[in-house]
C-alpha positions as CSV (number, residue, x, y, z in Angstrom):
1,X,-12.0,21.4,23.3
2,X,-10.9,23.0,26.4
3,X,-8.5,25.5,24.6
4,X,-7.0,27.4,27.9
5,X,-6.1,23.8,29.6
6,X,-4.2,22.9,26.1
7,X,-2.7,25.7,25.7
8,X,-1.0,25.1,29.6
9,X,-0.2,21.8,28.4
10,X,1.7,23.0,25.1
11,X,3.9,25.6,27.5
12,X,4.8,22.4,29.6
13,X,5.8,20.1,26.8
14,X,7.5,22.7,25.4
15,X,9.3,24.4,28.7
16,X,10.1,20.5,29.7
17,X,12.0,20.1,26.3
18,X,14.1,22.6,26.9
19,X,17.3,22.8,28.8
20,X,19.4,26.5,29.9
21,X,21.6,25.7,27.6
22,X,19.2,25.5,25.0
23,X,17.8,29.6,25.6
24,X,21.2,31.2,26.7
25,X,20.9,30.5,30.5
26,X,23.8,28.9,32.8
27,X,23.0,25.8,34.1
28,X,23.8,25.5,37.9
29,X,23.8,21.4,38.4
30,X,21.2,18.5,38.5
31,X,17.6,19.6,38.5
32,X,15.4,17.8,40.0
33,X,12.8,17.7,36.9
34,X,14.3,18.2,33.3
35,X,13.5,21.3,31.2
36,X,13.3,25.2,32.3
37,X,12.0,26.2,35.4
38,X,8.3,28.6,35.2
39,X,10.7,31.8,36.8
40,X,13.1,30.8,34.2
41,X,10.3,31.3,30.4
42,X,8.5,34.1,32.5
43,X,12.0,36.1,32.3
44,X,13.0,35.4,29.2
45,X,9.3,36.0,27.6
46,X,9.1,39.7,29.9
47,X,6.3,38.5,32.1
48,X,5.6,37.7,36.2
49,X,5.8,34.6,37.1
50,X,2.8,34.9,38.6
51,X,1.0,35.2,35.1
52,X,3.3,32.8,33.4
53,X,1.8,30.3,36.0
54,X,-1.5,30.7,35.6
55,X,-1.2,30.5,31.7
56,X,0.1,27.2,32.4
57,X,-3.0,26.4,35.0
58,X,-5.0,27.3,32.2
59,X,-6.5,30.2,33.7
60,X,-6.2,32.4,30.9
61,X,-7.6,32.9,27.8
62,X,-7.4,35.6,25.0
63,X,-3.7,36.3,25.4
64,X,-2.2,39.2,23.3
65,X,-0.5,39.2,19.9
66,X,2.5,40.5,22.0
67,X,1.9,38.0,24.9
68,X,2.4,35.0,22.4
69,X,5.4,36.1,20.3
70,X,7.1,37.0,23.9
71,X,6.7,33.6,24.6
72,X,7.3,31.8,21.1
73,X,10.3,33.8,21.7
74,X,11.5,32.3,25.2
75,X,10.5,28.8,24.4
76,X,12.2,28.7,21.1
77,X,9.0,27.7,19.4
78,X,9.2,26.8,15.1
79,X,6.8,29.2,13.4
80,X,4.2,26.5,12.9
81,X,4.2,26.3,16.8
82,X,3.9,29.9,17.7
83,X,0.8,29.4,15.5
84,X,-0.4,27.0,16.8
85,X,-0.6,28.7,19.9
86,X,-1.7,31.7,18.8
87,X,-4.6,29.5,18.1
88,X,-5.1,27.7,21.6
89,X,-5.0,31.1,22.7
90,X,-8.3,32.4,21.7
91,X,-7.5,35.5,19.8
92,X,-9.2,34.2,16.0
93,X,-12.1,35.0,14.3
94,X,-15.2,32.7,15.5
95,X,-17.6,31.6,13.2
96,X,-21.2,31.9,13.4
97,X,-22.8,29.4,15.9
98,X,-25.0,28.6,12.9
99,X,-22.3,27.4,10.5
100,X,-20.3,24.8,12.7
101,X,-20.3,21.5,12.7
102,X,-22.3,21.0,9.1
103,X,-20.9,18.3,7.5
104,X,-18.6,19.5,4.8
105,X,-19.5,19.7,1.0
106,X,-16.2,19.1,-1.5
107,X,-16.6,22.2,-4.0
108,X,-17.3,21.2,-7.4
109,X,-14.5,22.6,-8.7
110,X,-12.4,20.6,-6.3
111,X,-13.4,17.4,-7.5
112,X,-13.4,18.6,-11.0
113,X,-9.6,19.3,-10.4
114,X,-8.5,16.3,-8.7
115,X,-10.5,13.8,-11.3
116,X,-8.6,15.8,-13.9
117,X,-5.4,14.4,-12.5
118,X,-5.4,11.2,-14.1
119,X,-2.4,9.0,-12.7
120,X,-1.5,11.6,-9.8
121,X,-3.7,9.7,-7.0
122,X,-5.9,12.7,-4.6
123,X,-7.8,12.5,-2.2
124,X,-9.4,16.0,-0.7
125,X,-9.6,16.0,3.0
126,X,-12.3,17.7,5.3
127,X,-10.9,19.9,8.0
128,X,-11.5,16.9,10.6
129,X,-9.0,14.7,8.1
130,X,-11.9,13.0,6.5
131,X,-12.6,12.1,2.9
132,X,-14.9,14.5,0.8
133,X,-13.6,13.2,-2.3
134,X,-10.7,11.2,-4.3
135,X,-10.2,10.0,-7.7
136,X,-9.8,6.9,-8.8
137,X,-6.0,6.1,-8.5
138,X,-6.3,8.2,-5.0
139,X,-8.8,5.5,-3.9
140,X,-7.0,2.6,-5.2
141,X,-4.0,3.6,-3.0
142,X,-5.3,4.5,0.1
143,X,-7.9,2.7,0.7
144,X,-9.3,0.2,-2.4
145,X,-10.8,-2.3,0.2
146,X,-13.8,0.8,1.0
147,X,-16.4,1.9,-1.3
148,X,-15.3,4.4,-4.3
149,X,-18.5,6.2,-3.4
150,X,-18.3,6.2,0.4
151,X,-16.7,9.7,0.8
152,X,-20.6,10.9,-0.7
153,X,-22.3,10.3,1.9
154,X,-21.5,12.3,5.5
155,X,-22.2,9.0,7.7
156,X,-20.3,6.6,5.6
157,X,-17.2,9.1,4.7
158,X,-13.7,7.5,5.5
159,X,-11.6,9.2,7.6
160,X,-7.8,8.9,7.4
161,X,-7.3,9.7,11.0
162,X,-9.3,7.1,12.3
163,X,-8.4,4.8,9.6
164,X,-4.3,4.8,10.7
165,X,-4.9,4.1,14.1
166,X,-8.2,1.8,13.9
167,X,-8.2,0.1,10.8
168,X,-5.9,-3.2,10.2
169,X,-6.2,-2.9,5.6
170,X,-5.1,0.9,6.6
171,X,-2.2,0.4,8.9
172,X,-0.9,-2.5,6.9
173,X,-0.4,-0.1,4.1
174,X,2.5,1.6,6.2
175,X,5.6,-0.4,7.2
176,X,6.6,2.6,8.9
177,X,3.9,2.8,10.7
178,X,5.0,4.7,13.6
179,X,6.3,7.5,12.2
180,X,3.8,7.8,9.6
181,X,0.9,8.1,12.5
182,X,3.1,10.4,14.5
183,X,2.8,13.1,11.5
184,X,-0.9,12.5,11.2
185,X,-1.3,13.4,15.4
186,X,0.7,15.9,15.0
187,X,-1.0,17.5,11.9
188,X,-4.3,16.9,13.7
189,X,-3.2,18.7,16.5
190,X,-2.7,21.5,14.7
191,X,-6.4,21.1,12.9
192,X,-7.6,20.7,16.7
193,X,-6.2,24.2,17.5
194,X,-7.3,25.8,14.6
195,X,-10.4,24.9,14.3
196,X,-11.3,24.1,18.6
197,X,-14.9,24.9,18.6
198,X,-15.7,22.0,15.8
199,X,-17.5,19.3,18.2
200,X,-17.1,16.3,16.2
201,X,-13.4,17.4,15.6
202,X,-13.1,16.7,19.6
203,X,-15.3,13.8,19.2
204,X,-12.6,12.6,17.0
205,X,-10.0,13.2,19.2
206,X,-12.2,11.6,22.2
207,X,-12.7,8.6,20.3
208,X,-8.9,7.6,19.3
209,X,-8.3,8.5,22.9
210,X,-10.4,5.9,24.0
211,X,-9.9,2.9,21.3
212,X,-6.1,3.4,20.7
213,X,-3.8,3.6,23.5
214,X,-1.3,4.5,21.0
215,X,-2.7,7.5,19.4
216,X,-3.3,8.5,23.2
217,X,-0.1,8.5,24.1
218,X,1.1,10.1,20.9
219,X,-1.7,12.8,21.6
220,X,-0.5,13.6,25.0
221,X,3.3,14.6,23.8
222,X,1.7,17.6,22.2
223,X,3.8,17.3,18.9
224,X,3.1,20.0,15.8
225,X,3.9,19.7,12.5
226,X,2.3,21.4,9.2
227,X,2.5,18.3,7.0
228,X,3.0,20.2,3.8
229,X,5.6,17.6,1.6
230,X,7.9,14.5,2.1
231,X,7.6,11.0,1.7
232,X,5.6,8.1,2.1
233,X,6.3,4.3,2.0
234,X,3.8,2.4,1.6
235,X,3.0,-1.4,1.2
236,X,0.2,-1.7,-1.1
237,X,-1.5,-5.0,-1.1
238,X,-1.7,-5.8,-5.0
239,X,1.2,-3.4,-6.3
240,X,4.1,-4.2,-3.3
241,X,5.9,-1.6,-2.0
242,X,6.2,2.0,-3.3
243,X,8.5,5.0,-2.2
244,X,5.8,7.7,-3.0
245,X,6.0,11.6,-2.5
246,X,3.5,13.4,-1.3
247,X,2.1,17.2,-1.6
248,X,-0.2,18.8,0.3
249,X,-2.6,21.6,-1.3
250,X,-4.7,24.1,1.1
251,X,-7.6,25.7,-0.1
252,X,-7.3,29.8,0.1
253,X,-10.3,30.1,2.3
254,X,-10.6,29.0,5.9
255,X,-12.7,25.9,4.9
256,X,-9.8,23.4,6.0
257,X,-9.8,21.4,3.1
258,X,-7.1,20.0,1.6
259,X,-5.9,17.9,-1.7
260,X,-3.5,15.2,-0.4
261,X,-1.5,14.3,-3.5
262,X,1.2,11.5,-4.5
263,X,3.7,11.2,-6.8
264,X,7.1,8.8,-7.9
265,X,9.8,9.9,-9.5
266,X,10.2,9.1,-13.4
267,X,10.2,6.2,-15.0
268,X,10.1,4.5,-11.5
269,X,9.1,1.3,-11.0
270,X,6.4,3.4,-8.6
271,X,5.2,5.6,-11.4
272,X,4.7,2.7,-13.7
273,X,2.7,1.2,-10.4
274,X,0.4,4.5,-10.9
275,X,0.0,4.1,-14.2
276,X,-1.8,1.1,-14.0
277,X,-4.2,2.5,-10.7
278,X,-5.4,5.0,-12.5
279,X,-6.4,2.5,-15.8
280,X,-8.5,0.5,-13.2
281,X,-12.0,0.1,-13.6
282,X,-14.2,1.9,-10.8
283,X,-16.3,-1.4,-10.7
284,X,-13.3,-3.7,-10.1
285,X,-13.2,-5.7,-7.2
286,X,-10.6,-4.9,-5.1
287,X,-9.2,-8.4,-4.6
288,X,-5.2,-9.9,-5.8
289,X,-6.2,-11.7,-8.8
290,X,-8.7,-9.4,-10.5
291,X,-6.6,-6.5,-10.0
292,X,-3.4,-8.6,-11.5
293,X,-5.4,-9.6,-14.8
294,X,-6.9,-5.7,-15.1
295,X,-3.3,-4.5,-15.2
């Protein structure tokens, strides 16, 4: 990914969201675009406007610890978007050219743990947002019309990304569709500035582009979020609708990887629902009636 040209893209997104009023300036009328003028960040963030622009032309890379929190400062950012452009900026460790872009190997412990969880349905995600494991209530949630074993093998691994925006069984699942895609681009934005050198990462990002006009549109606002907790709805095809938290685990390393968790609140009609996922059979077919006599 071209990491200077997104980085001038966040500073306009986020310059254009913002009005005087918003950063202590006096507004003097109608402007002719909406949002803060380049003079306008360069003096609140302590820089020339000269500089400012070409950050925003994507002519720089690199910038300074001091340069960034300057500007997270002028435009207001959240802490998860000064991060995130710390990231586009360039200053982070870089990984040996030898170790990118391997397909990524769930640790054994990992899928130890999330077996061990029984009713709670997880599903550990790959730091492009695909699926290196899940158990066996995780896979009966998200995604029982796929192969239990799929997520074994690199080619054939699901990924939930792809799956909201491209896949019909997938988006059905979410009656809220919209918003619940808007979190995932802006979670993968995040992914795309953490990890920019990762070439199928971008080739992600290329193909949604291309096949959904939707996640392209989505992708061009330049949202951020860290999608750590909150709540899902989902629809499921056999078990109806479900009001579902969810958790999201990081690994301590800078693998990316993540367990995606779910939960209901007690004795919920929901957590009776996951009760009876995680008594399925892994060799049951995952079709209405089948499922109904199983639980």
């Amino acid at each position: 990914m071209n990491q200077p040209a997104a980085m001038g893209d966040f500073l306009r997104k986020r310059r254009a969201a913002l009005s005087p009023a918003d950063v202590g300036l006096m507004d003097y009328g109608t402007r002719r675009v909406p949002g803060l003028r380049r003079e306008e960040v360069a003096m609140l963030a302590g820089m020339s406007v000269t500089y400012y622009a070409r950050l925003e032309q994507g002519q720089h890379v690199n910038a300074s610890d001091a340069i960034i929190n300057s500007l997270a400062q002028a435009l207001a950012l959240t802490e998860v978007e000064r991060k995130h452009l710390s990231d586009l900026s360039g200053i982070k460790r870089r990984l040996p050219k030898t170790t990118r872009n391997r397909p990524d190997q769930v640790r054994p412990g990992t899928k130890r743990l999330v077996d061990s969880m029984g009713s709670v349905p997880s599903v550990v995600l790959g730091k492009r947002t695909e699926v290196l494991a899940w158990n066996r209530a995780g896979h009966w949630l998200v995604a029982s019309h796929l192969d239990f074993d799929a997520p074994d093998t690199a080619s054939q691994r699901p990924n939930m990304t792809r799956m909201l925006f491209l896949d019909e069984a997938t988006r059905s699942l979410y009656p809220h569709w919209r918003s619940e895609a808007s979190r995932a681009v802006a979670s993968l934005r995040l992914l795309s500035g953490r990890f920019a050198d990762d070439a199928e990462l971008a080739a992600l990002v290329g193909e949604l582009t291309l096949k959904s006009p939707e996640f392209a549109t989505m992708w061009a606002e330049h949202p951020v979020e860290n999608c750590m907790s909150g709540h899902k709805t989902l629809n499921h095809p056999q078990l109806g609708c479900m009001e579902l938290g969810f958790e999201v685990l990081t690994m301590p390393d800078d693998s990316g990887h993540r367990i995606l968790t779910y939960t209901a609140e007690a004795d919920s009609e929901a957590a009776a629902a996951l009760t009876r996922l995680h008594r399925l059979p892994l060799t049951l077919a995952p079709d209405v009636a089948r499922l109904g006599d199983a639980i």
